[in-house]
Structures are given as structure tokens and as C-alpha cells.
C-alpha angles and dihedrals in degrees: 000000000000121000112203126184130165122241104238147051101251105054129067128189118233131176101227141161109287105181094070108048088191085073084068097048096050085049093052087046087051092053102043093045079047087053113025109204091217093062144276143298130208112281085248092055093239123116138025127346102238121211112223114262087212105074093130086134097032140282105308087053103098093034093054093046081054095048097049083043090067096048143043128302094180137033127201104217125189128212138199134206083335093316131106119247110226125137118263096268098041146104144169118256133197102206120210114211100186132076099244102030120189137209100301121198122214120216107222133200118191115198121185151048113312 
């Protein structure tokens, strides 16, 4: 069994289909109609758009904690006789949040026999 997390605030991992790439990209649309960049709106979609008061690192910082906030910052893997165990049609994904995203690092525990 392999835990994997990545080692900041604004990335998430997901397993995903990984023979269509526009599966990705309607993910990634979802998500950013689910979490505008430019603020938020009451639950109800009536009122004011309303910037986000935490932009310390910019301005996709907020969107992108929220984001990673609604996925998931670590995956459980499991592994057979040295080999992943993943169905036929899916990967792994480390999933950047922010506009400009840089290199990202991931921590990794390995359990089990070699």
C-alpha cells in the first residue's frame, strides 16, 4: 500500500480516466464554474459577487485553497506482485489549482513486503 500526498495547499491528487483527456478538462470546467476565481456568490445565486478577502499569494490563491479543500490531498494505492492497481482505463493525477502552477513535490509512504 502506498500513501501519496502532495506537499502544498493548492494541488490535490485524483484517479481519473486517462484514455479521454477531455475528461480532465470537464473536471477542471466543473470545478472552476463550482469555485469562480473572481469570488463568490450566495449559495442561492442571488446577490453580489464577493471578491475574496485571502489573496496574500495572488489572486488564485483563495480559489485554489477552496478547491483542494473539496478533493483529495491524499490517495491510498494499492499495489500486486510490484504493480499498481488501477483499472484498465485509469491514472493517477496531481491536480494544480492555481493559474500558474510550479514544480510540486509529493510525500510518499510505502507499507508492505518488497
Amino acid at each position: 500500500m502506498l500513501t501519496v500526498s502532495p506537499n502544498q495547499a493548492a494541488g490535490s491528487l485524483t484517479i481519473n480516466e486517462n484514455a479521454d483527456p477531455r475528461v480532465l478538462r470537464d473536471l477542471a470546467t466543473y470545478l472552476r464554474a463550482l469555485v469562480p476565481q473572481e469570488g463568490v456568490k450566495p449559495i442561492s445565486g442571488v446577490g453580489a459577487l464577493r471578491a475574496y478577502s485571502h489573496a496574500d499569494e495572488g489572486p488564485d490563491d483563495m480559489p485554489a485553497h477552496i478547491r483542494t479543500a473539496l478533493t483529495c490531498t491524499s490517495l491510498n494505492l494499492s499495489f500486486q506482485r510490484g504493480r499498481l492497481l488501477l483499472g484498465t482505463w485509469q491514472a493517477v493525477y496531481l491536480w494544480e489549482h492555481r493559474r500558474a502552477g510550479s514544480s510540486r513535490e509529493l510525500s510518499m509512504h510505502l507499507i508492505g513486503e518488497s
